[in-house]
C-alpha positions as CSV (number, residue, x, y, z in Angstrom):
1,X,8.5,20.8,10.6
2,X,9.5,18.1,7.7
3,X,10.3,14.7,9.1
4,X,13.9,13.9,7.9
5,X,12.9,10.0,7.6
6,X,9.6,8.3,7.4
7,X,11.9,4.8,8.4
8,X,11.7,3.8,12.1
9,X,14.6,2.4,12.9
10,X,13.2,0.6,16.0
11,X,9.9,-0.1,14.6
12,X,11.9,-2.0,12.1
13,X,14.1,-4.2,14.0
14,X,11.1,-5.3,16.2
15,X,8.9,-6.8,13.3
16,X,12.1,-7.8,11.6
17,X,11.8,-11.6,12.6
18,X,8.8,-12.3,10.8
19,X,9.0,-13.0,7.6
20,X,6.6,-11.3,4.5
21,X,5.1,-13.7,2.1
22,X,3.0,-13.9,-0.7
23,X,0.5,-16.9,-1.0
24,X,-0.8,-16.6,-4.6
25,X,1.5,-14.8,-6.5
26,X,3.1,-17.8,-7.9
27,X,0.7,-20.8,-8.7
28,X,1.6,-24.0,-6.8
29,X,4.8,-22.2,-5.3
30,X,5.8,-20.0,-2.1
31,X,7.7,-16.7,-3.6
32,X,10.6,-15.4,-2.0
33,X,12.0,-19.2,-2.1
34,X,14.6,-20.9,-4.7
35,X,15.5,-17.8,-6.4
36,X,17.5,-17.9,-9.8
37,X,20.0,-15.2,-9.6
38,X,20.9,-15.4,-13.8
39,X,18.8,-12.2,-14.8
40,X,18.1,-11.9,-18.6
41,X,15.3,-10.9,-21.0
42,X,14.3,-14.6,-21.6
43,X,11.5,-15.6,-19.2
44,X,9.4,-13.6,-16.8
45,X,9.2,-10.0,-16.3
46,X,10.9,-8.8,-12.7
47,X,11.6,-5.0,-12.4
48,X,12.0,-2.3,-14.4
49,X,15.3,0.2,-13.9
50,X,16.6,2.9,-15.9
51,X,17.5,2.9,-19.4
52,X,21.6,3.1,-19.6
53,X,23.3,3.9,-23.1
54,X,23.4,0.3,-25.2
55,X,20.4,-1.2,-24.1
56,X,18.3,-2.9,-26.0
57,X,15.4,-0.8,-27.0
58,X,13.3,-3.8,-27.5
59,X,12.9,-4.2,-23.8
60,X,12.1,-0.9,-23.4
61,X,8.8,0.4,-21.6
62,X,6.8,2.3,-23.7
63,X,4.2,2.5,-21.3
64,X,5.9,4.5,-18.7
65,X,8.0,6.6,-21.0
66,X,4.8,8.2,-22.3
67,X,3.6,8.3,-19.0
68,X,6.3,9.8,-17.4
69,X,8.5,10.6,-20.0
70,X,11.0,9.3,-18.4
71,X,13.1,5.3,-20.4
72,X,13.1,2.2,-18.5
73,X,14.3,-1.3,-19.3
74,X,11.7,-4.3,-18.4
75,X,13.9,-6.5,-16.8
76,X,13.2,-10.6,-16.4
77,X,14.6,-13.7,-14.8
78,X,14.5,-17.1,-14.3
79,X,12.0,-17.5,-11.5
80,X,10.3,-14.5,-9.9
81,X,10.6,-12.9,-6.9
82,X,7.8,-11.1,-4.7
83,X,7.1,-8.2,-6.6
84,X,5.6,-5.9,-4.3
85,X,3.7,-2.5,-5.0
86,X,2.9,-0.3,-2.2
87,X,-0.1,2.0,-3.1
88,X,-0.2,4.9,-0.8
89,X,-3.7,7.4,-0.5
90,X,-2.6,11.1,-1.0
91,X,-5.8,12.6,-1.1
92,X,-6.9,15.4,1.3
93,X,-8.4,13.3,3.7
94,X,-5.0,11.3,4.7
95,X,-3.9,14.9,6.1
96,X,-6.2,14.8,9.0
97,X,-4.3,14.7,12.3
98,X,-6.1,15.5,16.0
99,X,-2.5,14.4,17.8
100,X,1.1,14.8,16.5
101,X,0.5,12.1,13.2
102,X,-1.8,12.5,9.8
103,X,-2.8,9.8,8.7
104,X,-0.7,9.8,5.6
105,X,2.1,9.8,7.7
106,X,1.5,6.9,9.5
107,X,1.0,5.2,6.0
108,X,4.2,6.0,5.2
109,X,5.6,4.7,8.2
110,X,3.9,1.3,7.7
111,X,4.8,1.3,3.9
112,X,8.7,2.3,4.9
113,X,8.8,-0.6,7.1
114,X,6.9,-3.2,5.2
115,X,9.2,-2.3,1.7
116,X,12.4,-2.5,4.0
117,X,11.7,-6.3,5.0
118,X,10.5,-7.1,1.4
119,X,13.9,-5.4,0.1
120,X,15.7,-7.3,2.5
121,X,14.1,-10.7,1.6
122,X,15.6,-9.5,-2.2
123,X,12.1,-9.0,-3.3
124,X,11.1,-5.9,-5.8
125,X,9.6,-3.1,-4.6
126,X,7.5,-0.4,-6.2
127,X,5.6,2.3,-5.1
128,X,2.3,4.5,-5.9
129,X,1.1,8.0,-4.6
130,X,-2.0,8.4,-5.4
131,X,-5.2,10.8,-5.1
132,X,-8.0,10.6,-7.8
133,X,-4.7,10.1,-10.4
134,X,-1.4,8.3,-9.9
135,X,0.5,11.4,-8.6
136,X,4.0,9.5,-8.4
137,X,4.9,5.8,-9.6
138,X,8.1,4.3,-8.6
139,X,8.5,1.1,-10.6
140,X,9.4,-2.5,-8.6
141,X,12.5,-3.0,-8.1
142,X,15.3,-5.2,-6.0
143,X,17.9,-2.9,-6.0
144,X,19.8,-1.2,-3.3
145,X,18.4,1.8,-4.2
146,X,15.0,0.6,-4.3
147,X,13.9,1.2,-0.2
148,X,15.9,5.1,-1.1
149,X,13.6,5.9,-4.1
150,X,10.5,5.0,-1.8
151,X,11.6,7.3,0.6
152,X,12.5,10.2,-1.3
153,X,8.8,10.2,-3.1
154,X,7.8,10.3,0.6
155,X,9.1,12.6,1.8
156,X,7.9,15.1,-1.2
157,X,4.2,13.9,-0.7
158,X,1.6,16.7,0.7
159,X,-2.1,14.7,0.9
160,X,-4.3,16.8,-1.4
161,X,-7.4,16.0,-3.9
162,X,-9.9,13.7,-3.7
163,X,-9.9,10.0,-3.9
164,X,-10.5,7.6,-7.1
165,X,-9.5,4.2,-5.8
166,X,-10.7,1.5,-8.6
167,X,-10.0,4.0,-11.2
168,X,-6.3,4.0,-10.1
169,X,-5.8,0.3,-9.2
170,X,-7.3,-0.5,-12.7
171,X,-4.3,1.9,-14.0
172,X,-1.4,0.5,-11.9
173,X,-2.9,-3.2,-12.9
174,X,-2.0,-2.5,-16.3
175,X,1.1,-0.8,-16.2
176,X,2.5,-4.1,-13.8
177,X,2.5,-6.7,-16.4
178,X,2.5,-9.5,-13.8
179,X,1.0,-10.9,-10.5
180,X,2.3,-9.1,-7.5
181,X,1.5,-8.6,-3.8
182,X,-0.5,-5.2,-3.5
183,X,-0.2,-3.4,-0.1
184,X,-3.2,-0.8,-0.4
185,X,-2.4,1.8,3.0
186,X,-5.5,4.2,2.9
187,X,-8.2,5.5,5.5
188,X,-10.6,3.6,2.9
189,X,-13.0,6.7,2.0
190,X,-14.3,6.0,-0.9
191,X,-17.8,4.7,-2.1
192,X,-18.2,0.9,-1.5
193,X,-18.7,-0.1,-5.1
194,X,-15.1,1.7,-5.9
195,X,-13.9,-0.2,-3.0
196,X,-15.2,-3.6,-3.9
197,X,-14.3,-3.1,-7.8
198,X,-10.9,-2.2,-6.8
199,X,-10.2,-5.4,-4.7
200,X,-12.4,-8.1,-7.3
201,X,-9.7,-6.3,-9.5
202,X,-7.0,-7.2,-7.8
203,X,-8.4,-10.6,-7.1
204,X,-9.2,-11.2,-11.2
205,X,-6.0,-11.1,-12.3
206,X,-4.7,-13.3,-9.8
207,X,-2.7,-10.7,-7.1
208,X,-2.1,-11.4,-3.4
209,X,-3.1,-7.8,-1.2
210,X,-2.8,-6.7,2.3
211,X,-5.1,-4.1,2.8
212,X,-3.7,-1.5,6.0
213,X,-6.7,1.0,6.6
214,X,-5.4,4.3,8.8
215,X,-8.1,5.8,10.8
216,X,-6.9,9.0,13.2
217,X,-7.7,8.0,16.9
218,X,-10.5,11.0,16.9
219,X,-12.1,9.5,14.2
220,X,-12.0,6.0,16.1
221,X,-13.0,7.1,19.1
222,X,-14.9,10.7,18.5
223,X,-14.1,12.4,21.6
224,X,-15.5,16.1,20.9
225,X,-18.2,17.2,23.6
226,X,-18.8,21.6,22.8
227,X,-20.0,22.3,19.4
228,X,-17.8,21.7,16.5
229,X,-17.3,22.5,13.1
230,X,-16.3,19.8,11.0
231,X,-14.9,20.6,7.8
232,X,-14.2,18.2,4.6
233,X,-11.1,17.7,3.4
234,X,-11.5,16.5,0.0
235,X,-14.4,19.2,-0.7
236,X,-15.7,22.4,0.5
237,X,-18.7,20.7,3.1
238,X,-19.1,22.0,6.7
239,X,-21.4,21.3,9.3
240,X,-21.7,22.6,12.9
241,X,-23.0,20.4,15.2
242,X,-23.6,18.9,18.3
243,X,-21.2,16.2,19.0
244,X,-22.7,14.6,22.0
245,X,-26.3,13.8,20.0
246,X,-24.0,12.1,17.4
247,X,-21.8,10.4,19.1
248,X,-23.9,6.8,19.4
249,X,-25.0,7.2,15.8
250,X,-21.5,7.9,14.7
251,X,-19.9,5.0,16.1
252,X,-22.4,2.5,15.1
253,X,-22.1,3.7,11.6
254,X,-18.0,3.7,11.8
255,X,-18.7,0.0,13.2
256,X,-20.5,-1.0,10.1
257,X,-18.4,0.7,8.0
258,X,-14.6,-0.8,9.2
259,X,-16.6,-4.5,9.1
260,X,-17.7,-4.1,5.5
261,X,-14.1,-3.0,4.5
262,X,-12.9,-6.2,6.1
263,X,-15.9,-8.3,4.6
264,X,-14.7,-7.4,1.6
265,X,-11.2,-7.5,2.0
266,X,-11.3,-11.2,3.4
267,X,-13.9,-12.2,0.7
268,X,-11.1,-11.8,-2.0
269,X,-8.7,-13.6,0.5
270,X,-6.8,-10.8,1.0
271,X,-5.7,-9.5,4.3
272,X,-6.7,-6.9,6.7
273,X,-5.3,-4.5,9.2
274,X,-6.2,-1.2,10.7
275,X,-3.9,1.0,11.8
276,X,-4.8,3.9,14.4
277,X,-2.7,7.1,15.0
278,X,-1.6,7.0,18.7
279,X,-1.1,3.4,18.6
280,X,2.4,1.5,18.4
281,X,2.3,0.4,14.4
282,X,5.2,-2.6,15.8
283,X,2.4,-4.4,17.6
284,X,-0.6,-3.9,14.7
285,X,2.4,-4.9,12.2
286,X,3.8,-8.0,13.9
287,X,0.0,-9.3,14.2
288,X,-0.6,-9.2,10.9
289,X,2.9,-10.4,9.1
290,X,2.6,-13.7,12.2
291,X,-0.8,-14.5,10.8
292,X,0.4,-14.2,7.3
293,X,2.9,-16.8,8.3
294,X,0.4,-19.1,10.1
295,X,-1.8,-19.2,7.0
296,X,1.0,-19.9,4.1
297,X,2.6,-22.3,7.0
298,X,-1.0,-23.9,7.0
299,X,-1.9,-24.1,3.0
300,X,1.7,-25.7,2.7
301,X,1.1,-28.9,4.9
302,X,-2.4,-29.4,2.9
């Protein structure tokens, strides 16, 4: 059955206290602080939002018109806010689920919730679906409508196709004109060289990230004892075998693989979380937005 809402109410209010912040996405200065509100076309790119009769076609976006065929107005002010961009993995393997939650769906909750506090700190918010291609783009944006336009291309979103991770962040890089706080939410299956280029990408041009990697609790844990067919989701692979004489390997190999993730995450100075289906996301989500505070709290009294 379709959920009617991927926002959690309660999951909400309890991280709600802690503020999200960017450390690098403005040089020398904390975002999110001493906001001009005079918007314009004059200084610095902010959001994009549809094109209404009697704009200036200068400012439009030719980019995403021929992209999506659809007109939108770049639109600048004084002194930037966050922009954030939420880029969600669609690809068949987030549709895995051994309990009640696939693990697209409890990337959506954490993006829902994370874009709410942004929205509510008056920050712009974007969002991308993606598989191998950007499947759905929402551009950044601080309007009201902004946290409704997330949710609606959630809500659409079936997990299908196979995964091209640098390949798309070197497309959404381009189409974002400027620096911006990335939050990648994705179980992370991808070579490491696509993984690596896609974060040294990031890092290049001067972005902030927060990397959230969703694992289903099987896959954590690997619980099957009879023998079991396992059967790939982003291609037409099977193998029957014999759980128990895997089991050690298995988890040493997941052990290596979730440290490299988070080797390479924190070697761009980017953050990490993981995120398990059949955990509380309020508890993994409120550790990781405190020790965002503690650092940025720490770089500004150096």
């Amino acid at each position: 059955m379709p959920r009617q809402s991927f926002f959690d109410a309660d999951l909400i209010r309890r991280i709600a206290r802690l503020e999200l912040m960017a450390r690098r996405v403005v040089d020398g200065f904390l975002s999110g602080k001493n906001r001009s509100t005079r918007h314009g076309f004059s200084v610095e790119f902010v959001e994009h939002r549809e094109y209404s009769p009697g704009d200036d076609l200068r400012h439009l976006d030719w980019k995403v018109l021929g992209r999506m065929d659809r007109y939108y107005i770049k639109r600048y002010e004084e002194e930037t806010n966050i922009t954030a961009v939420i880029l969600l993995d669609a690809s068949g393997s987030m549709a895995y689920r051994s309990g009640t939650m696939t693990k697209f769906e409890l990337g959506a909750y954490a993006a829902s919730a994370l874009g709410y506090l942004l929205h509510r700190q008056r920050d712009a918010v974007g969002l991308v679906l993606f598989d191998a291609e950007v499947r759905a783009f929402v551009p950044p944006s601080a309007k009201r409508a902004a946290v409704a336009n997330v949710a609606s291309r959630l809500l659409g979103a079936e997990p299908r196709g196979k995964t091209s991770l640098d390949d798309v962040v070197r497309r959404v890089a381009h189409d974002v004109p400027q620096r911006a706080l990335y939050i990648l939410v994705s179980d992370l299956f991808v070579s490491p060289e696509s993984l690596s280029a896609a974060l040294k990408l990031l890092a290049h041009h001067g972005n902030d990230a927060i990397v959230l990697q969703t694992l289903d609790e099987a896959e954590r844990a690997f619980p099957f004892r009879s023998n079991t067919l396992f059967r790939g989701l982003e291609d037409r692979r099977e193998m029957l075998t014999e759980p128990h004489r895997l089991r050690a390997r298995y988890l040493e190999a997941l052990g290596r693989f979730l440290e490299k993730v988070k080797r390479e995450t924190t070697a761009c100075a980017f953050d990490y979380q993981l995120l398990t289906t059949g955990e509380d996301l309020g508890p993994a989500l409120s550790s990781l937005l405190a020790f965002r505070a503690s650092r940025t709290a720490a770089s500004g009294r150096r």
